[in-house]
N, C-alpha and C positions, 0 to 999 in steps of 0.2 A: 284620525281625520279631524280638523278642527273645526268649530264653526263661523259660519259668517259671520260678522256683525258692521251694523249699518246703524250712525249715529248721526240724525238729520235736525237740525234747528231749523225755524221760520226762514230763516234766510241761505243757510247754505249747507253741506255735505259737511259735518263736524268730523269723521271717524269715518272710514273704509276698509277692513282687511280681517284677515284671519285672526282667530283668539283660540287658547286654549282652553279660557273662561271667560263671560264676563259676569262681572256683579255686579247688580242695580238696586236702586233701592225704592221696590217695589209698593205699593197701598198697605201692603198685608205686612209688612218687612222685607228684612235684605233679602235677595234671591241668588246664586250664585248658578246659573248653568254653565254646561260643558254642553258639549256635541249629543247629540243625538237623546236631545230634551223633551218632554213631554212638550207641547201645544200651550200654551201659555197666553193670557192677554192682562197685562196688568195697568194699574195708571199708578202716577207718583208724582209727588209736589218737588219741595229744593230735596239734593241730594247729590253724592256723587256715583259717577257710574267707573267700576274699575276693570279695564280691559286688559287680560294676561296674556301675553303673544309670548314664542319660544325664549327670548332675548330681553323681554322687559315688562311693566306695567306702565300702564300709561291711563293718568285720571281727568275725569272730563267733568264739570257740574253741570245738575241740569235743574230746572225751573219749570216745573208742568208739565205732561205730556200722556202718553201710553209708550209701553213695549211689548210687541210681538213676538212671541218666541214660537220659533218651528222647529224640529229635528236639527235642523244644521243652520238656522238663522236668526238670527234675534236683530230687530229693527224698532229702533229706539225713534221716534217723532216725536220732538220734544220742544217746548212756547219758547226755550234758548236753553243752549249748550254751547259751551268753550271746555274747550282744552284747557288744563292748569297751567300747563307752561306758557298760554298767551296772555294768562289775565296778567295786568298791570296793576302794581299793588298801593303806589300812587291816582292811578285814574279813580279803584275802588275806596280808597281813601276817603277821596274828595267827594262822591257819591254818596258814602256816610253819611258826611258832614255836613253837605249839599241838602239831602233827606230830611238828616233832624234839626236844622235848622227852616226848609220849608216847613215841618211838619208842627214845630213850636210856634209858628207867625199863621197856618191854617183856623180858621174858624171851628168851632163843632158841629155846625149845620150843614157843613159841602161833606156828607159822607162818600162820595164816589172819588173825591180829590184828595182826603183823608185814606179810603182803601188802597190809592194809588201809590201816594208819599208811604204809607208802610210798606207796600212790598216792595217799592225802591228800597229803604231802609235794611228791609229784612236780607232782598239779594244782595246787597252792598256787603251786608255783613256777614251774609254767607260765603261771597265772594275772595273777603279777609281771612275767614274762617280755612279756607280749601289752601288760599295761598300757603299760610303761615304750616298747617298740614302735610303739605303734599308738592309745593313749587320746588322745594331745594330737590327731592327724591321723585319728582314724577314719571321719570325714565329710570326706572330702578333697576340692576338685574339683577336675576332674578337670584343669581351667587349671594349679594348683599344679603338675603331676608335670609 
């Protein structure tokens, strides 16, 4: 029996459907459940989350949040999450560069404009990081590995 998993960003339903596994990369470390998991409540900063359905893997980053794990569900709420195969490797590019260029022209007295401009920076290049990883193979099957 597989279990549920449900992956939610601030703005919309990122992931819906059955997994044989999924892995997250939990406070404590990576976590990988299967079906009928102990009770779990974790939080986690950037990272990617890997969901194994019968037919494929399919990776998602995520940026802040909690996951809920119940016997048969794990529910990921998470500050954003994309799919790998949506990010654009041009848009994160220029988000980079967009970043370390606001962040070289910022004062050192604006610390809340400064924490801002790094974790743009930092997800920008986290964002490159997952591409370059995981966009050519993110629908993998499961034959390939």
């Amino acid at each position: 029996m597989p279990i549920q998993c449900d992956i939610v960003s601030q703005d919309r339903m990122v992931f819906s459907g059955e997994a044989e596994m999924v892995i997250i990369p939990g406070s404590e470390g990576v976590m990988g459940i299967l079906p009928n998991h102990s009770p779990v409540l974790t939080t986690f900063n950037f990272g990617i989350i890997t969901v194994v359905t019968k037919r494929d893997r399919n990776y998602f980053t995520v940026a802040g949040g909690i996951a809920e794990v119940q016997p048969n569900l794990i529910t990921v709420l998470a500050d954003a999450a994309e799919n790998v195969d949506e990010l654009d490797e041009s848009r994160a590019e220029m988000a980079k560069e967009r970043a370390e260029k606001l962040l070289s022209e910022t004062s050192v007295g604006d610390d809340s404009e400064l924490d801002a401009l790094k974790n743009a920076l930092r997800r920008s290049t986290f964002r490159l990081e997952a591409i370059k990883r995981f966009k050519r193979s993110s629908k993998r099957s499961l034959k390939d590995n």
